[in-house]
N, C-alpha and C positions, 0 to 999 in steps of 0.2 A: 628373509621372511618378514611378513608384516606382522606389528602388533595386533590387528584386527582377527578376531578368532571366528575362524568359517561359521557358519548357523543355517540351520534348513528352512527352505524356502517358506515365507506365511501364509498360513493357511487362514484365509476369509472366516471371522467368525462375530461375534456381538461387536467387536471393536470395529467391522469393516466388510462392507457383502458388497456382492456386485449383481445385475437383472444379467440375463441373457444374452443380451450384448455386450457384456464387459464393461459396463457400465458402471461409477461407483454409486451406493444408494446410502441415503442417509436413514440413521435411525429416525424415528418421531422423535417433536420436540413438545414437551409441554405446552406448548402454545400451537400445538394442531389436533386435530380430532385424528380418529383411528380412521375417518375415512382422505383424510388429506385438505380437507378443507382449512382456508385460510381461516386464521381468525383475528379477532378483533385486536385495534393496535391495542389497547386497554387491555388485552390479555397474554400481550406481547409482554409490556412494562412489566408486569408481575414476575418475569422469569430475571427480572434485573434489579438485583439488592441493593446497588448502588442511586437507586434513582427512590429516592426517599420522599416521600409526603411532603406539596408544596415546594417542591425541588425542579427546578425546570432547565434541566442540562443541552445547550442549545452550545455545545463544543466538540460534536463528535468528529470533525474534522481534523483538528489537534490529538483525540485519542476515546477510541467510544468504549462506550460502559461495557460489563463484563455480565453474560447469562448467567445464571445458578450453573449451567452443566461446565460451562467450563471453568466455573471456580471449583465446582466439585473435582471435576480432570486431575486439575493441576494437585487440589488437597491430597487425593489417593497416590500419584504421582510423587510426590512428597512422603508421603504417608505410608501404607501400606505395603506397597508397589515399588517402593526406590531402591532402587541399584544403579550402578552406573552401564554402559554399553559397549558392544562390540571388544568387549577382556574379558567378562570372568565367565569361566564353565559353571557357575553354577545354577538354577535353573532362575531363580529371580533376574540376574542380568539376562540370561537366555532372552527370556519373557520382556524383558525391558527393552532391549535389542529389537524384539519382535516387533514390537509397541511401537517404537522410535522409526523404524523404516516401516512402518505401515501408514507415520503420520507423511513420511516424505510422498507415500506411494498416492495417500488421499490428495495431497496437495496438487502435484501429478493428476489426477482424474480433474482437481477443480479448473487450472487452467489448462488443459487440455493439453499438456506435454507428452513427447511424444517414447520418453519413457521414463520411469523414477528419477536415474540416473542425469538428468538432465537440471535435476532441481537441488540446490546445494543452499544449505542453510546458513543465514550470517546474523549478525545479530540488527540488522530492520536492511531497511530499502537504501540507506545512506551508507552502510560498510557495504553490501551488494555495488552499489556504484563506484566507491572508492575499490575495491574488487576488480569489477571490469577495467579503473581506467587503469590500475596499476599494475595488473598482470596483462590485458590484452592493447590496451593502448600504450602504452609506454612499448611496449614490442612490437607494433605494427605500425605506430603511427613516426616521421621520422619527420627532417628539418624542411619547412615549407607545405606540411599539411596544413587539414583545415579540420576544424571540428565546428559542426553547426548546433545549434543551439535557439532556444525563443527566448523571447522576452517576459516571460510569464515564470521563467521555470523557481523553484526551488531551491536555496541556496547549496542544497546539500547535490543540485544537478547544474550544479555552476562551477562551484568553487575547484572541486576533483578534475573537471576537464582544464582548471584554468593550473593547476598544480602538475599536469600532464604537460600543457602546454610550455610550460617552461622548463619542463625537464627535457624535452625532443624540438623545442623548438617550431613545436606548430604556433596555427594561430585561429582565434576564435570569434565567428561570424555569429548574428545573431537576425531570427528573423520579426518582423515586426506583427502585431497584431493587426487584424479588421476595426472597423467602427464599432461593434458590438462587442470586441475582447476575445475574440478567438485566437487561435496563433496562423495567420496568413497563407496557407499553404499554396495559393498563388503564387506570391512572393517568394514562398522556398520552392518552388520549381522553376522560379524565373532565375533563382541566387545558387542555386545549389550547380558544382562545376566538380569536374573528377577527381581533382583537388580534395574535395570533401571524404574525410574518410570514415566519419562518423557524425548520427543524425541522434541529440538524445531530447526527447521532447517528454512533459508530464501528460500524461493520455489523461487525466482530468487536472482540470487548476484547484491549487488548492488555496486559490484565495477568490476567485472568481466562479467558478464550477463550471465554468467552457469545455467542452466534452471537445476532445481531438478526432477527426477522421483518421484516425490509427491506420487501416490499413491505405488510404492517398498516400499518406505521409509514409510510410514502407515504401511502397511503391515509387514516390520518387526519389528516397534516399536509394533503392536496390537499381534505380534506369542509371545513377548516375555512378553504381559501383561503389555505391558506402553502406555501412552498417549502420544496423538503427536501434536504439536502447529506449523504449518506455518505460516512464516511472509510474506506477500503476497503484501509489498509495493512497489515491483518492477514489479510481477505480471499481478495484478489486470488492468494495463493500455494498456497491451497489449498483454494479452491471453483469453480464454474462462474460467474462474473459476465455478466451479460446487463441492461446498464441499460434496455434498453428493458421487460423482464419485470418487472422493480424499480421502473419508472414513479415513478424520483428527477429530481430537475431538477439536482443536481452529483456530480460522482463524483471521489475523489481516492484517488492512490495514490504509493506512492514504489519505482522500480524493484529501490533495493536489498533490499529485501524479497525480491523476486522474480527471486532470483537473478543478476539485472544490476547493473549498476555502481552508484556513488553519482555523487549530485549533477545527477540526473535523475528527473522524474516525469511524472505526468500529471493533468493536470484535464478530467473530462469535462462537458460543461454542452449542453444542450439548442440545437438551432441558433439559436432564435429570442430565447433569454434571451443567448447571446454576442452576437449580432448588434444589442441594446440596450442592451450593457458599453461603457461608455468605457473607452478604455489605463491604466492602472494605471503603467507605465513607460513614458518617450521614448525617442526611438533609432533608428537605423537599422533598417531592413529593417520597422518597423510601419508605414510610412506610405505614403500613396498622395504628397504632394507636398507642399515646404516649400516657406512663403517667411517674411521677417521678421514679413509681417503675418499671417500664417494658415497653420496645418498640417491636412492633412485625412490622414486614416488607411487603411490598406489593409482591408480586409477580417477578419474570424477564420477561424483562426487566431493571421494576420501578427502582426494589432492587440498579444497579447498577446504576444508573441517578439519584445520589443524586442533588439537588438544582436547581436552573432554568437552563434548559440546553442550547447549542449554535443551536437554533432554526433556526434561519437565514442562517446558514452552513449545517443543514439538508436540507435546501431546496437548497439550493446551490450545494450539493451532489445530489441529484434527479437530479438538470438541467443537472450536467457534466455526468450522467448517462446515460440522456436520449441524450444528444450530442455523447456520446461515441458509445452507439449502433446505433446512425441514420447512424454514418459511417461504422462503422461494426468493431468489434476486429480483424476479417480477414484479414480487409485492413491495418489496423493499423501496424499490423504484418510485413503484406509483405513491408509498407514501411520503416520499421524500418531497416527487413531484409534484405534491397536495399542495406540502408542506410551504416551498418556495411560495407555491407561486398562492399561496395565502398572505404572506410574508410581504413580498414583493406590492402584490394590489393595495395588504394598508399600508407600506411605507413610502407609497407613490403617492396617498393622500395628502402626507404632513411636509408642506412646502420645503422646510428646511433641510428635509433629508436629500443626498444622492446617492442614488444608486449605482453599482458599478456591475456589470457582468450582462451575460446575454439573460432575457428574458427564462430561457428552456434551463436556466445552469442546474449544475446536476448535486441535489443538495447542500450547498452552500449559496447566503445571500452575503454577500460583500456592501458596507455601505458606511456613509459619516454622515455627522450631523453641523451645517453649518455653525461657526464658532465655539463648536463642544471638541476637547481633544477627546479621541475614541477614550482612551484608559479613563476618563470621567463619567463616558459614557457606561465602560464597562464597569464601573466601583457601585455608582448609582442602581442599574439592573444588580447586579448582587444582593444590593439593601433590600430588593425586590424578590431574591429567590430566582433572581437570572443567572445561569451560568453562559456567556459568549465570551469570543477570543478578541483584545483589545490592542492592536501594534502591527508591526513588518510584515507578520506571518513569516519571516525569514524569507523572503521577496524583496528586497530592498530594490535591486534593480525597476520591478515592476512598478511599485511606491513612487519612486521617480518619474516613471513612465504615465504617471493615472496622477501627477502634480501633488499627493500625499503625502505626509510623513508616516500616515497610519490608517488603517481603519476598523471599521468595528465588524465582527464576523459571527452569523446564527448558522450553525449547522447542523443539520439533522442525523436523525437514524432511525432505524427499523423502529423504535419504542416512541419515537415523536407524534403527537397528537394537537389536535385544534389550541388545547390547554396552554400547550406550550407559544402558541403563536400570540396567543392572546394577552398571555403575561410578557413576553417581549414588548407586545407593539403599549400596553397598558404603561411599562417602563419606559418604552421610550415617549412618551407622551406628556413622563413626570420631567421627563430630563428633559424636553423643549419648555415648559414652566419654568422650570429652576434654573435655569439659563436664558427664560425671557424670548 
């Protein structure tokens, strides 16, 4: 028998409702009217503590600020409300248990999986990947494959295949970018051979914001018979995700991105590819029953949820979920879209800057300043009341690729405004002075 103690099925209530269609619906967020109207970004910032008077946080790519509703989540969560899950009979874990598989179930409606059961929690987008490669690629993949891979990606979507690769002996192709910084999917339909057994590409860059044709890149990783894993932590905060529309077999993301807490993610994987993963970790709570001579495993989820999980961050990911749709990805979007391409027009004026990424990129502007190292750049904007990210971004490969050792990075979010663009570009105007 399993340590997991049976519980009856959740019933939809203030924590979680769904329309007519099965749809999941988010509560109102203080930053909308009772009739659903958008409102203003200025009334957005108020629902975020962390973004204080004269404070112009322009890093939300690295890790974005926290609502009041979901600092509150977490506080009750802690508070109130704490128990641990799926052990004790008594009615607080019950209730906590209830809480906890309502936030997987929410997560489930937001990317469109195609049941709870499909989404397993790890702790961000980089144990998710380290995950996949060492329960399913280490098993699948054998001496003389191929794993494909861009040139844009992620250290944390490099290193894991390359840790793979030398444990089975495959080997790792890499496709090249376009002239604007996309990832060439030309190119991987020209390169990609049956050989390839796996396709893992970041479905937005996080140093660039080059948005990926998700489902091309599916499509020709599945004509040539490989698997395809997007890393979706640039994503997830600021488009519409729908995996089953994307027709990927992995999906990975990390909550703090997305407005919710750290030290929580999610890995999405197809029912029938988890349900042929071995456990990755031991532990309590994955197993169906031990003895000294043999353990047999619970089902996926459990399987991959070894030991007491980060409970408190599941529900913390429910709250910024349901904040995220009370404003709508739509809106998110366009103000991101404002944002950039504010950004982009005045740093296009001042000679010495270059600019790196497509023109459209999707909330993040990548860029240096001729003979300034970015971390100069970024000390200066701080004296300023600028918060940007100054270094690799953990791209080193890409850094190489774009003749850099570094560069400077403004990235936006739902709470970004004119304010913020104006104090960037006003700093960086003091740093071409002070550097001449």
């Amino acid at each position: 028998m399993s340590d997991v103690i049976p519980i009856t099925p959740f019933v939809p209530s203030e924590v979680e409702a769904r329309d007519p269609s099965g749809a999941f619906v988010a509560r109102p967020s203080t930053s909308l009217g009772t009739n659903g109207d958008m409102a203003a970004t200025s009334t957005i910032r108020d629902d975020f503590p962390g973004l204080t008077p004269g404070w112009h946080y322009l890093d939300s790519a690295v890790t974005a600020q926290k609502p009041q509703s979901v600092i509150d989540a977490i506080a009750r969560g802690y508070g109130p409300d704490y128990a641990s899950v799926h052990r004790g009979v008594y009615q607080r874990s019950a209730n906590m248990t209830l809480a906890y598989e309502a936030a997987r179930r929410r997560v489930a409606g937001f990317i469109n999986a195609a049941s709870p059961d499909e989404i397993v929690f790890v702790r961000g987008a980089t144990e998710a990947i380290n995950l996949v490669a060492q329960s399913w690629a280490t098993t699948q993949l054998k001496t003389g494959d191929r794993i494909l891979l861009s040139a844009l990606e992620h250290h944390s979507n490099i290193v894991p295949w390359q840790m793979v690769a030398a444990q089975v002996g495959a080997h790792i192709d890499v496709i090249p970018l376009t002239a604007d910084h996309r990832i060439d999917l030309d190119a991987m339909a020209a390169m990609i051979t049956p050989a390839h057994k796996l396709v893992a590409l970041a479905h937005v860059s996080n140093v660039l914001g080059s948005v990926l044709d998700a489902r091309r890149a599916a499509d020709i990783a599945h004509a040539a018979g490989a698997k395809i894993l997007l890393d979706g932590c640039q994503a997830v905060p600021r488009m519409v995700v729908d995996v089953q529309a994307l027709d990927c077999d992995f999906y990975v993301f990390s909550a703090h991105k997305l407005y919710g807490p750290t030290g929580i993610g999610v890995l999405w994987a197809r029912g029938d590819i988890l349900a042929d993963m071995p456990p990755w970790q031991g532990g309590g709570a994955m197993i169906d029953r031990v003895t000294f001579e043999k353990t047999t495993y619970a089902p996926p989820p459990g399987r991959f949820e070894a030991g007491t999980p980060h409970i408190v961050g599941a529900l913390g990911l429910h709250a910024a979920i349901d904040y995220v749709e009370s404003i709508g990805l739509e809106r998110i979007h366009a103000i991101e879209t404002e944002m950039v391409a504010r950004t982009r027009a005045a740093l296009a004026q001042i000679n010495s800057v270059r600019l790196f990424g497509p023109a459209e990129s999707a909330g993040i502007v990548s860029f240096s300043i001729e003979g300034v190292h970015p971390h100069d750049i970024g000390t200066i904007l701080d004296e300023a009341g600028v918060a940007i990210r100054a270094g690799h971004h953990c791209a080193q490969p890409l850094m190489a690729l774009l003749g850099v050792d570094a560069t400077a990075r403004a990235s936006f979010g739902a709470y970004s405004d004119a304010s913020d663009v104006d104090a960037l570009i006003k700093g960086i105007e003091r740093v071409t002075r002070i550097f001449g």
